[in-house]
N, C-alpha and C positions, 0 to 999 in steps of 0.2 A: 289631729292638730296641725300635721305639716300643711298639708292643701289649708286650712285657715290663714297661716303664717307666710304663706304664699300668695295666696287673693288677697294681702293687707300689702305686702310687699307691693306687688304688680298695683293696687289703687294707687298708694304713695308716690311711686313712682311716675306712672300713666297721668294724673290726676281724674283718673277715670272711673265710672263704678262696679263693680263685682260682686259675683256669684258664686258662691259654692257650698258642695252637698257635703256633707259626712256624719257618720252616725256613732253615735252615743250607746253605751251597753251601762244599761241602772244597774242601781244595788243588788238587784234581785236577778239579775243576767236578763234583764229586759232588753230589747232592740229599740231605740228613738233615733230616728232619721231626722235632720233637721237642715232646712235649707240659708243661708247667711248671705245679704244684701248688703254690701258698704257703699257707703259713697265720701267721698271725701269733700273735709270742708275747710274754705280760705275764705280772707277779708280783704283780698287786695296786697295780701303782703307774705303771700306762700301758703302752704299747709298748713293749717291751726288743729287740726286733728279728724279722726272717722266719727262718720254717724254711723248706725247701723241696726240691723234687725232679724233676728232668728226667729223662724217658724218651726215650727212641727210638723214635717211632712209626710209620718208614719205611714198614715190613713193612704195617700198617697202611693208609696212605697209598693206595703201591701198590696193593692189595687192593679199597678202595676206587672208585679209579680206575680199574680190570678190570672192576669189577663195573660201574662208567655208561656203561663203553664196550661192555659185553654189551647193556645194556638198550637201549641207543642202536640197536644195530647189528640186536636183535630186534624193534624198537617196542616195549618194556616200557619207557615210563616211569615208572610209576607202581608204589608194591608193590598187590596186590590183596586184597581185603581178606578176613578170611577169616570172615566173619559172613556 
């Protein structure tokens, strides 16, 4: 909840828009990763408040996490470069 409270901060502030990750543990000790877009909105006459939009970025997440545990597991740390 702090990095949320802080990418609202930094929008309001900036008048800029923002990004950030953090995740969620359900009822059932589930992990939900979800990723938050604000942008902020005026009419000419300052800050009138956020729009904004959470996704679900589990699927993501996981995917992620498969993939550093491949490279771990082959010695590929690194991507290789293709130049």
């Amino acid at each position: 909840m702090k990095g949320q409270l802080a990418t609202a901060k930094t929008v309001i502030a900036s008048g800029k828009e923002g990004v950030t990750q953090f995740r969620w543990i359900g009822k059932e000790g589930q992990t939900v990763w979800t990723e938050s877009y604000l942008s902020p909105m005026s009419d000419g006459n300052g800050l009138q408040g956020l729009r904004g939009v959470t996704l679900d970025i589990t699927e993501r997440k996981l995917a992620e996490e498969a993939l550093r545990k491949l490279k771990k597991e082959t010695g590929q740390f690194s991507t290789p470069s293709l130049t």
